[in-house]
Short mmCIF file of the C-alpha atoms (twelve columns), coordinates in Angstrom:
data_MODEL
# 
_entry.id   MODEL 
# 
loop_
_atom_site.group_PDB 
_atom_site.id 
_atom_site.type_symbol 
_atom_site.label_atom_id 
_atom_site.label_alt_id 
_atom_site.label_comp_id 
_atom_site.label_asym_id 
_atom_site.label_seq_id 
_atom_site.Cartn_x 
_atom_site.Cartn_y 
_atom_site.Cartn_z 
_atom_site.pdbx_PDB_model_num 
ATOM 1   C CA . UNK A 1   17.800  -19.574 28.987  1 
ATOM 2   C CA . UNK A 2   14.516  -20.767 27.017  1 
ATOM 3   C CA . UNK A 3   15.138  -20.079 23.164  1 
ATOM 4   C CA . UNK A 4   12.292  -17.490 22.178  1 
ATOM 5   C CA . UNK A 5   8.940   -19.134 21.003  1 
ATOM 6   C CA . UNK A 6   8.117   -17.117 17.590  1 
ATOM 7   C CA . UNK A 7   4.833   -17.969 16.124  1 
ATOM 8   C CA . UNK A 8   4.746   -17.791 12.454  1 
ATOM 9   C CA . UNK A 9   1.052   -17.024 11.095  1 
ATOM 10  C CA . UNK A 10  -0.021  -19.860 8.834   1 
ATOM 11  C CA . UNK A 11  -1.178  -19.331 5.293   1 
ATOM 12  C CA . UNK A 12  -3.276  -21.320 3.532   1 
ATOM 13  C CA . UNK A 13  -3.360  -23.290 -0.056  1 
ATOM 14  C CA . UNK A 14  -6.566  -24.731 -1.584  1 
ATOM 15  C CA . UNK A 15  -5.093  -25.385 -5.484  1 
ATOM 16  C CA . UNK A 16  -3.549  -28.288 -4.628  1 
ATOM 17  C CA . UNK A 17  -1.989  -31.265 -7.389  1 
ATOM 18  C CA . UNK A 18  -2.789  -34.613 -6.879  1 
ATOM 19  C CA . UNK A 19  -5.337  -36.470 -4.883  1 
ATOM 20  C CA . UNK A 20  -5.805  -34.168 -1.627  1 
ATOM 21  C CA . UNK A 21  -7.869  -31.408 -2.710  1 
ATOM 22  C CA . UNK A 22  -8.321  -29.696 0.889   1 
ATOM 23  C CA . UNK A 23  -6.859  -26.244 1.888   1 
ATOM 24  C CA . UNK A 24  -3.502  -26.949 3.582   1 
ATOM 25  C CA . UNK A 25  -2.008  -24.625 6.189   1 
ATOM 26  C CA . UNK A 26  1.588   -23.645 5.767   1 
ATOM 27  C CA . UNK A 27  5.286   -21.860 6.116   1 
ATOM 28  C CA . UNK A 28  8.174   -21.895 4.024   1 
ATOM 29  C CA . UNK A 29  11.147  -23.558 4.554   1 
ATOM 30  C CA . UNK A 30  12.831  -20.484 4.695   1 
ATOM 31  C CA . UNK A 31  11.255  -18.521 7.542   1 
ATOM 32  C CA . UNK A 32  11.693  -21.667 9.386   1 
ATOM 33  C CA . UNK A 33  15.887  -21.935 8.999   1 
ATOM 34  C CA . UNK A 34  15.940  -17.948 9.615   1 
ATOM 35  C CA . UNK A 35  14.245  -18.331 13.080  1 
ATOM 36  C CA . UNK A 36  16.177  -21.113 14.028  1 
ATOM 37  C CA . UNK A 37  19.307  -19.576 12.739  1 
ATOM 38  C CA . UNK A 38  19.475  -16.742 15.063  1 
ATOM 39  C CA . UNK A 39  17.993  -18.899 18.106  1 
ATOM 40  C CA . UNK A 40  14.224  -19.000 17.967  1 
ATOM 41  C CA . UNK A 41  11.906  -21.877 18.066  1 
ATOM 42  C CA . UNK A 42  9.351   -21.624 15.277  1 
ATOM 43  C CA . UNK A 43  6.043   -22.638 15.320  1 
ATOM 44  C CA . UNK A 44  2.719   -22.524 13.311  1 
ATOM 45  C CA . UNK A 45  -0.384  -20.559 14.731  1 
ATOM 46  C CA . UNK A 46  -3.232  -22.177 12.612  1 
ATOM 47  C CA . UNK A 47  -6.696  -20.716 12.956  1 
ATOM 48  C CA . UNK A 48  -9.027  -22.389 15.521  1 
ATOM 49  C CA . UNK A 49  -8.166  -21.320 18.392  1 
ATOM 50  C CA . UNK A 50  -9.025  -17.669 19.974  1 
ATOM 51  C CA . UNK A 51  -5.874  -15.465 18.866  1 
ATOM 52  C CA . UNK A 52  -5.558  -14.281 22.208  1 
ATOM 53  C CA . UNK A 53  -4.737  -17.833 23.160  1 
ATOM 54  C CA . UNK A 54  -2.097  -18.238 20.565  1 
ATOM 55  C CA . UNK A 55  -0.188  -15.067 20.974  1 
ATOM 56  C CA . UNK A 56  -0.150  -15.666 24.831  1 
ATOM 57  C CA . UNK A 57  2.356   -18.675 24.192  1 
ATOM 58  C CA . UNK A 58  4.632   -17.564 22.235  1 
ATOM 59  C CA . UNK A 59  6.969   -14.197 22.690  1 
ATOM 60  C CA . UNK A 60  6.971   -13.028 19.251  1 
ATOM 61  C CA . UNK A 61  4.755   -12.783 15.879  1 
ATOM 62  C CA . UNK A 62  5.928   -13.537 12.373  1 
ATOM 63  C CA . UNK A 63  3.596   -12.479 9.674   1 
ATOM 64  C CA . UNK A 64  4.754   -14.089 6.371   1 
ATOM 65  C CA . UNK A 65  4.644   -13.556 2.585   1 
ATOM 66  C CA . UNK A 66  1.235   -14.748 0.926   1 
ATOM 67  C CA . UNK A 67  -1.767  -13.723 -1.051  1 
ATOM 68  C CA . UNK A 68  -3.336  -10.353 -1.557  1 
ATOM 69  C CA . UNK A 69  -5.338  -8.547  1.298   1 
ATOM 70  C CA . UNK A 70  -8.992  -8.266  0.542   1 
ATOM 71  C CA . UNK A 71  -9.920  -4.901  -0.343  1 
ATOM 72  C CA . UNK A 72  -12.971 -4.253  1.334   1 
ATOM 73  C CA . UNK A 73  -10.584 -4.606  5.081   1 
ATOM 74  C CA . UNK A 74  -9.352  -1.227  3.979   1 
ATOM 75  C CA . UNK A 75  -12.689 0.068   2.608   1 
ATOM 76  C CA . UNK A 76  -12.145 -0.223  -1.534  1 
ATOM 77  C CA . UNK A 77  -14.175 -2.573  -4.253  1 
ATOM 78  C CA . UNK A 78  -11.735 -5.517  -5.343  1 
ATOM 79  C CA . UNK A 79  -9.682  -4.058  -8.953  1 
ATOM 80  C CA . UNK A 80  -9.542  -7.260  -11.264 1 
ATOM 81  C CA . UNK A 81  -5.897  -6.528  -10.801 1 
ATOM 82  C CA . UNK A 82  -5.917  -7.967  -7.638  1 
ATOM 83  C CA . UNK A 83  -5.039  -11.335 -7.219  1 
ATOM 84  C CA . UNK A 84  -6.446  -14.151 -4.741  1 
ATOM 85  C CA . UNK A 85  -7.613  -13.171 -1.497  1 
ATOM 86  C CA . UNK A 86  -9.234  -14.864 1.507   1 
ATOM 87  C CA . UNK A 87  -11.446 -12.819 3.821   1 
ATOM 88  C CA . UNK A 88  -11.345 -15.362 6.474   1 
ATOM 89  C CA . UNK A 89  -7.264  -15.564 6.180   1 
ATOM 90  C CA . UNK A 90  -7.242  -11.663 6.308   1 
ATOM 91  C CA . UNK A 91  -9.846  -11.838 9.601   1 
ATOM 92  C CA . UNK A 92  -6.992  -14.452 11.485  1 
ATOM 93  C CA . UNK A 93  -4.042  -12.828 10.812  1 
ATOM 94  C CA . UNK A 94  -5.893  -9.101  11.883  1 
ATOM 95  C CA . UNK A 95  -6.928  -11.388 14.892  1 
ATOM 96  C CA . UNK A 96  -3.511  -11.923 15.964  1 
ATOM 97  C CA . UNK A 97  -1.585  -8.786  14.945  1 
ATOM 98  C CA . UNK A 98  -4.113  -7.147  17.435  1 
ATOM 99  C CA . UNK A 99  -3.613  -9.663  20.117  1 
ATOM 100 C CA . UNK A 100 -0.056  -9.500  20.023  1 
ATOM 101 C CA . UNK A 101 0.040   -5.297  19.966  1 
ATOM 102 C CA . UNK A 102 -2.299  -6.112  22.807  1 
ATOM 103 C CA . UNK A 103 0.317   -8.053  24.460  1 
ATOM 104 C CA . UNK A 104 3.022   -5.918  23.471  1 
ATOM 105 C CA . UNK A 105 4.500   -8.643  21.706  1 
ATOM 106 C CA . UNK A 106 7.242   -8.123  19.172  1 
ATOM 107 C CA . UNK A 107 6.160   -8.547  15.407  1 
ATOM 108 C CA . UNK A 108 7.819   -9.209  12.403  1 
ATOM 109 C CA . UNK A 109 6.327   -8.562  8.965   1 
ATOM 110 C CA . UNK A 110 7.741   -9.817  5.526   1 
ATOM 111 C CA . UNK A 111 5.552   -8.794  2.156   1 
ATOM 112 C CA . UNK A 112 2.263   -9.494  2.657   1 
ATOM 113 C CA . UNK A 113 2.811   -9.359  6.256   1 
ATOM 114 C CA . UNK A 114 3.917   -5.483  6.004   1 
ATOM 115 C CA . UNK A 115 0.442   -5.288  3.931   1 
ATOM 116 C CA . UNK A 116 -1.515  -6.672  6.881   1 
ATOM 117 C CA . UNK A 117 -0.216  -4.828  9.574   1 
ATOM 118 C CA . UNK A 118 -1.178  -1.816  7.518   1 
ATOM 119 C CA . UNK A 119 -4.787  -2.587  6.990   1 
ATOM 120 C CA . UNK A 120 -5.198  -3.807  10.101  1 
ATOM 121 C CA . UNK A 121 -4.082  -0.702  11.940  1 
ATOM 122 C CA . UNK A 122 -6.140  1.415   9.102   1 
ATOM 123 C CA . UNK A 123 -4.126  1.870   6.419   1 
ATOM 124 C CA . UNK A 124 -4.803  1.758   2.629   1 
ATOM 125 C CA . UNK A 125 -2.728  -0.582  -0.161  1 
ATOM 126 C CA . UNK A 126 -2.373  -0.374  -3.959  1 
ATOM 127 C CA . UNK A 127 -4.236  -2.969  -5.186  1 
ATOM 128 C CA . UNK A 128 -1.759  -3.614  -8.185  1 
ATOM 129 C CA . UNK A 129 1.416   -1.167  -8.608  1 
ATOM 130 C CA . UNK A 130 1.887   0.413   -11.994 1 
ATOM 131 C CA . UNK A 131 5.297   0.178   -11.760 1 
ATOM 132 C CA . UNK A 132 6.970   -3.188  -13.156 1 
ATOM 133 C CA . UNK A 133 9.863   -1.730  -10.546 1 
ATOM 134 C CA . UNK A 134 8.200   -4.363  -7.709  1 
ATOM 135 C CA . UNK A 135 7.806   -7.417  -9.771  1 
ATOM 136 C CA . UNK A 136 10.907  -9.730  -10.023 1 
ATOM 137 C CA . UNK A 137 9.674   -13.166 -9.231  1 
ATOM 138 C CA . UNK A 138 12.289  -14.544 -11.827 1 
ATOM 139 C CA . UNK A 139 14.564  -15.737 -8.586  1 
ATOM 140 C CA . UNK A 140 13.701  -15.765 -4.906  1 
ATOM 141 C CA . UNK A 141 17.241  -15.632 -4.295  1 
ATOM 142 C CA . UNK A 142 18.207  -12.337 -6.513  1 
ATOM 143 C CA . UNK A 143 18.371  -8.923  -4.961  1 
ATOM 144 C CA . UNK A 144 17.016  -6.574  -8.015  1 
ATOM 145 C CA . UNK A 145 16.948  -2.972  -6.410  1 
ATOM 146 C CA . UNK A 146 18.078  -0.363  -3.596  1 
ATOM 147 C CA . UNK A 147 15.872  0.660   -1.214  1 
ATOM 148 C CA . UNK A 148 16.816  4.289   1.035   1 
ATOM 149 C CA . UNK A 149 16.853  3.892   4.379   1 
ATOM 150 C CA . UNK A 150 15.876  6.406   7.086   1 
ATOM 151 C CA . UNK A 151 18.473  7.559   9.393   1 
ATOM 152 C CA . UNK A 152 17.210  7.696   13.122  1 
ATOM 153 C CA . UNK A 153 15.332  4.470   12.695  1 
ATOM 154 C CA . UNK A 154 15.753  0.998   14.146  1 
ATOM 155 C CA . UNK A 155 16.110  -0.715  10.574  1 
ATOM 156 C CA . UNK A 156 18.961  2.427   9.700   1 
ATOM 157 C CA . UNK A 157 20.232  0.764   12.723  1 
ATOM 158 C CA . UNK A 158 20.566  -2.708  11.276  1 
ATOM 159 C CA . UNK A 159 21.535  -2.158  7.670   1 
ATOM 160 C CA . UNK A 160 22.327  1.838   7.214   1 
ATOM 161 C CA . UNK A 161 21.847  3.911   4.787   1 
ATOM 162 C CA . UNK A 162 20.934  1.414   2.033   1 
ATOM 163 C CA . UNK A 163 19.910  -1.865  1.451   1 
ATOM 164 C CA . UNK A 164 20.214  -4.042  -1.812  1 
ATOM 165 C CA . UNK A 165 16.683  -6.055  -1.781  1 
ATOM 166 C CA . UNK A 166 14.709  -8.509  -3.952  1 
ATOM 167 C CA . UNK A 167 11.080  -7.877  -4.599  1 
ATOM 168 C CA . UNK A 168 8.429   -10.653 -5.268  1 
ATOM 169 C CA . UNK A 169 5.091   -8.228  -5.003  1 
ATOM 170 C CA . UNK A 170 2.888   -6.438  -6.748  1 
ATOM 171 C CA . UNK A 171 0.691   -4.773  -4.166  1 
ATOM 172 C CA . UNK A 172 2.245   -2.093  -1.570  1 
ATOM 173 C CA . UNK A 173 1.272   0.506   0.850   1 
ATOM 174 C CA . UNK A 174 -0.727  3.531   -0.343  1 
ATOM 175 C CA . UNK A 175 -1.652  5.067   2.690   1 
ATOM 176 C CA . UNK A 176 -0.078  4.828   5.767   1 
ATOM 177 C CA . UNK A 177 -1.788  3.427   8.961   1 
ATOM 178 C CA . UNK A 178 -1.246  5.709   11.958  1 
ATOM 179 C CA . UNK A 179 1.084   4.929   14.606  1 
ATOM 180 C CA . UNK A 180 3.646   3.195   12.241  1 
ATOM 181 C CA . UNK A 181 6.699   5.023   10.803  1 
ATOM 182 C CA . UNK A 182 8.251   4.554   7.489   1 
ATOM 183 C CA . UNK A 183 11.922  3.708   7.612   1 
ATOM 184 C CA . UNK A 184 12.781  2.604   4.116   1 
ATOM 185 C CA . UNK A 185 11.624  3.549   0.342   1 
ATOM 186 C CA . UNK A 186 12.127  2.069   -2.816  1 
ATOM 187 C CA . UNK A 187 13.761  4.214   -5.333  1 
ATOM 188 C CA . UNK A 188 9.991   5.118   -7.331  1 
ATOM 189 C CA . UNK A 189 9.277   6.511   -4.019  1 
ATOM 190 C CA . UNK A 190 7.688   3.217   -2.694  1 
ATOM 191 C CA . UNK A 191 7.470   2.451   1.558   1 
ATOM 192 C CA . UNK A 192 9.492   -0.280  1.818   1 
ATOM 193 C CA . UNK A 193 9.404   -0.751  5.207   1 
ATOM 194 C CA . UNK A 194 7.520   0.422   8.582   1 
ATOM 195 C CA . UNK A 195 8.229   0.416   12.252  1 
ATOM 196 C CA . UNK A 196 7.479   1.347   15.929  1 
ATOM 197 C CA . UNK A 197 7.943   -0.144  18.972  1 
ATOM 198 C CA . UNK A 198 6.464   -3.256  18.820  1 
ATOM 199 C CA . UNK A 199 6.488   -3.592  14.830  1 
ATOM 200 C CA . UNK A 200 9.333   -4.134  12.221  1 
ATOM 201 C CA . UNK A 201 8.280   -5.143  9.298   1 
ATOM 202 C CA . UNK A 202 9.604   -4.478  5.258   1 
ATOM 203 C CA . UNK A 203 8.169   -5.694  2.058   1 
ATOM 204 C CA . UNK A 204 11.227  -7.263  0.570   1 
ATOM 205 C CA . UNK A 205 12.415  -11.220 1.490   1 
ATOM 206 C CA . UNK A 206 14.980  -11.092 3.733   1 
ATOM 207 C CA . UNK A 207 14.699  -14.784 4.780   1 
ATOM 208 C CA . UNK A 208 15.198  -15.565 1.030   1 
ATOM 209 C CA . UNK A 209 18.640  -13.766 0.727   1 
ATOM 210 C CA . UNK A 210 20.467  -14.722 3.965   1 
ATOM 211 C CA . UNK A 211 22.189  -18.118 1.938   1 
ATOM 212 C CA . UNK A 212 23.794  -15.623 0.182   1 
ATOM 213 C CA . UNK A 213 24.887  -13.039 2.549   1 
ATOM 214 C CA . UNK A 214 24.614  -13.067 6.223   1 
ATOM 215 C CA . UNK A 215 23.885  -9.800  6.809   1 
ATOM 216 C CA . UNK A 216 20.062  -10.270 5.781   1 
ATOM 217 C CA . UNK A 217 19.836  -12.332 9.139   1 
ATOM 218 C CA . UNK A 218 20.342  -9.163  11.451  1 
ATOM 219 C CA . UNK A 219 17.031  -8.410  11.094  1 
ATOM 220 C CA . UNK A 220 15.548  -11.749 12.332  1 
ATOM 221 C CA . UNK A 221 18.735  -11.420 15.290  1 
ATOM 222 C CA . UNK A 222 17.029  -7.720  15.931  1 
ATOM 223 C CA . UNK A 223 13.989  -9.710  16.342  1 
ATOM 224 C CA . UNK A 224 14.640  -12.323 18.511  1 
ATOM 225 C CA . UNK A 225 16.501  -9.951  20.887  1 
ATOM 226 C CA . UNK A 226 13.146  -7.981  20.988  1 
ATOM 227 C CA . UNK A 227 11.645  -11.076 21.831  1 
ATOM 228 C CA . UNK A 228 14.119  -11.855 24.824  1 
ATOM 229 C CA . UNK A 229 12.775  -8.940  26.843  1 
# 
């Protein structure tokens, strides 16, 4: 059987050292070794190209960590809180989380990529929490809190009742786009993570935390299965 094809939305750098001073378009080596952990073949959907095009060959959608969404996508002036943002980043990655809902395509969203799907299924975000709570960017690798998960929802399904998580963000969702449910919180009452059919996506780093323990995988293997169907 064909491994599943799971296109991972590119972000894009323009500070960069040295002598090439062009935006670059890019994944972590993270996302990569968690896709082809639990049998999926990665690859990068760059803009270009119509996002109908893109999502039609591949079986599955991975929106990754990155910048800050603009603010005017969900209808609010930009708080100097906010950090960078990229309108035309925000416009491609909208662009192919409605293609692939479209297609009924499976998506995954980590971080920013839980932010996106929100906006771009009209939902609000906090620009820049109050709470310190979300803002451990010490170590990649280090879970810092507990988030509660739902019972009766796919994710309880994967992890139960609780999950220990790290948290490298300081933006979240405020209000919550319609058609998505929330199956996880952070203890200050945060939603941690969202779902429906098509969608599963939580604002810790799961892909960051699997060298350590295993069990941070079953989500990708829950997403790859989706994608076999």
């Amino acid at each position: 059987m064909r491994k599943p094809i799971i296109g991972i939305a590119a972000e894009k750098i323009i500070e960069n050292p040295g002598v090439f001073q062009y935006p670059w378009y890019f994944t972590i080596e993270s996302y990569v070794r968690a896709v082809t952990l639990v049998g999926g073949t990665p690859i990068l959907l760059l803009p270009g190209s119509p996002a109908d095009e893109l999502i039609n060959i591949v079986d599955g959608l991975l929106m990754q960590g990155g910048m800050d969404v603009t603010p005017s996508e969900y209808g609010e002036a930009k708080l100097p809180e906010c950090g960078r943002t990229d309108l035309k980043e925000d416009s491609f990655h909208e662009s192919l989380i409605r293609a692939a809902i479209d297609q009924k395509k499976p998506i995954l969203g980590i971080c920013r990529g839980i932010q996106i799907i929100n906006v771009t299924l009209g939902g609000t975000l906090y620009q820049d929490l109050e709470s310190k709570w979300h803002r451990h960017y010490e170590n990649y690798e280090d879970p810092c809190h507990i988030i509660n998960i739902k019972e009766g929802t796919k994710l309880h399904s994967i992890f139960g009742d609780t999950l220990l998580v790290n948290s490298l963000h300081h933006q979240g969702i405020k209000e919550l786009a319609k058609g998505l449910i929330p199956s996880a919180y952070s203890e200050d009452g945060l939603i941690e993570a969202v779902e429906n059919d098509l969608i599963m996506a939580i604002q810790c780093h799961p892909e960051a935390l699997k060298e350590k323990d295993e069990k941070y995988l079953r989500l990708f293997e829950y997403f790859i299965e989706k994608c076999k169907n």
